[in-house]
C-alpha atoms as one frame of an Amber mdcrd trajectory, in Angstrom:
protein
 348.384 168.015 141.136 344.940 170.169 141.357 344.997 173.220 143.599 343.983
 171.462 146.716 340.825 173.083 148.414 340.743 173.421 152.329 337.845 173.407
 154.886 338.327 177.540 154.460 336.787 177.055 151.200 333.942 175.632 152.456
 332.073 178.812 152.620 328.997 180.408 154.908 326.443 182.217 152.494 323.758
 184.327 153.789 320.895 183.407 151.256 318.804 186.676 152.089 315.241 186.915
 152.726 312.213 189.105 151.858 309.907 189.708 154.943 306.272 189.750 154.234
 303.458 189.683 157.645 302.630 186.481 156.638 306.423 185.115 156.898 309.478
 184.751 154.591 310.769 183.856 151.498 314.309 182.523 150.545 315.248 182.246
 147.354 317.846 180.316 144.986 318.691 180.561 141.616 320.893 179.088 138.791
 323.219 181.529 137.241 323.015 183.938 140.353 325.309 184.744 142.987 324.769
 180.838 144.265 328.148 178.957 143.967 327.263 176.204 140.973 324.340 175.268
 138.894 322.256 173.119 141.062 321.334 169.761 138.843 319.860 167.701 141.889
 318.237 168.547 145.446 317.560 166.403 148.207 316.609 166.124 151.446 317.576
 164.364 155.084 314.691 164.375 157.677 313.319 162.057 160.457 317.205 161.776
 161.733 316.920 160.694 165.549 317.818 163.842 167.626 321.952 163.678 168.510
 322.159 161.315 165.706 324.431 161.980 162.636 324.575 161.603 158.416 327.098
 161.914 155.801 330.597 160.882 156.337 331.612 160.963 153.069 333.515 163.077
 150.331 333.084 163.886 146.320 335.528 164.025 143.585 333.471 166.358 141.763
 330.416 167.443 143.220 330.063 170.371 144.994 326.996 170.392 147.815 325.431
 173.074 149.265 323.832 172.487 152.940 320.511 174.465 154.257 319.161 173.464
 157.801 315.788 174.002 156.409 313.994 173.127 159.807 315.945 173.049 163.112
 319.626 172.416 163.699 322.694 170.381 162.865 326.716 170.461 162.527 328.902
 169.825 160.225 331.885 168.541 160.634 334.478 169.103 157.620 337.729 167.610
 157.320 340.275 168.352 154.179 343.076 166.004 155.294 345.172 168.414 157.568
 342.395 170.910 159.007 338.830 169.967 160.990 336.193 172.542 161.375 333.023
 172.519 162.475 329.739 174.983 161.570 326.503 175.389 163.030 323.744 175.581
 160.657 319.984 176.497 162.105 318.682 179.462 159.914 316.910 178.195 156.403
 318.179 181.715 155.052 322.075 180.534 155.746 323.764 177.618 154.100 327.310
 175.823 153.980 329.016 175.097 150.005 331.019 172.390 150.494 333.565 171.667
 147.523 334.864 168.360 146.267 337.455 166.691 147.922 335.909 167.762 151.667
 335.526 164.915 154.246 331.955 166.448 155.725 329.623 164.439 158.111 326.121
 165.979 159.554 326.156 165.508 163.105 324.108 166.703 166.188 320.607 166.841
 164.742 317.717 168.241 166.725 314.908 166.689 167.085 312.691 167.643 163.976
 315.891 168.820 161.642 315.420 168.623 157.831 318.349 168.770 156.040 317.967
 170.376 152.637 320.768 169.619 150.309 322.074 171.322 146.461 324.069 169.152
 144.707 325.887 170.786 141.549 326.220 166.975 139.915 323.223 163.722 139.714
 323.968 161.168 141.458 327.279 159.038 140.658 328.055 156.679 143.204 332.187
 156.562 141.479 332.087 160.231 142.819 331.806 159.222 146.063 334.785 158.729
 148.542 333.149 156.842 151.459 336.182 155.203 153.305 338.103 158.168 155.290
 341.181 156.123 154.597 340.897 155.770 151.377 340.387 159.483 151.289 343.713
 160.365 152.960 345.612 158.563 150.996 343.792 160.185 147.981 344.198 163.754
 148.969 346.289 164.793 145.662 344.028 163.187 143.230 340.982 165.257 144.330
């Protein structure tokens, strides 16, 4: 049995910033302090406002969430626990590990959703069925 991850993992990470008079600058970098390589990077935008995303877990892929332009949740969910964080600052962002049931919910109006993904896409990592995902728990 792996060493089973909870939604405690799922960590907040202040990104930093460098002020300048014309704005700011956030940056991210492979082999830094980030949490994984980063091998794909995508984005969620034009999401009705209230509306939600997601609802999904990985078996290996880690993801790392940025509200790059207004607001969202997410909701995570590792079986036994639920927790929910606010995301609304493009100089925060949420790692999510595998094996995390996360959805994107509550968009505002306007919200991009910038996403780091640690793996390309593999639709076999995917666990899309929250049943299917219980039942799983000690195999991811």
């Amino acid at each position: 049995m792996k060493n089973k991850l909870s939604v405690f993992d799922c960590g907040v990470v202040d990104l930093g910033k460098t002020s300048f008079n014309e704005g700011n600058l956030t940056v991210i970098e492979n082999n830094s302090e980030f949490p994984f390589n980063v091998k794909r990077i995508f984005y969620l935008y034009d999401i009705a406002g209230g509306e939600s995303r997601g609802a999904h877990s990985h078996r290996e892929c880690h993801q790392f969430l940025i509200a790059a332009s207004g607001s969202f949740e997410v909701s995570l969910d590792d079986g036994k626990f639920k927790r929910q964080v606010f995301l609304n600052r493009p100089d925060i962002g949420l790692h999510i590990p595998p094996g995390i049931w996360a959805s994107e919910i509550n968009f505002s109006s306007g919200a991009i959703c910038l996403v780091l993904a640690s793996h390309h896409y593999n639709e076999e990592d995917y666990i899309r069925d929250y049943e299917t995902f219980l039942k799983i728990q000690d195999e991811i």
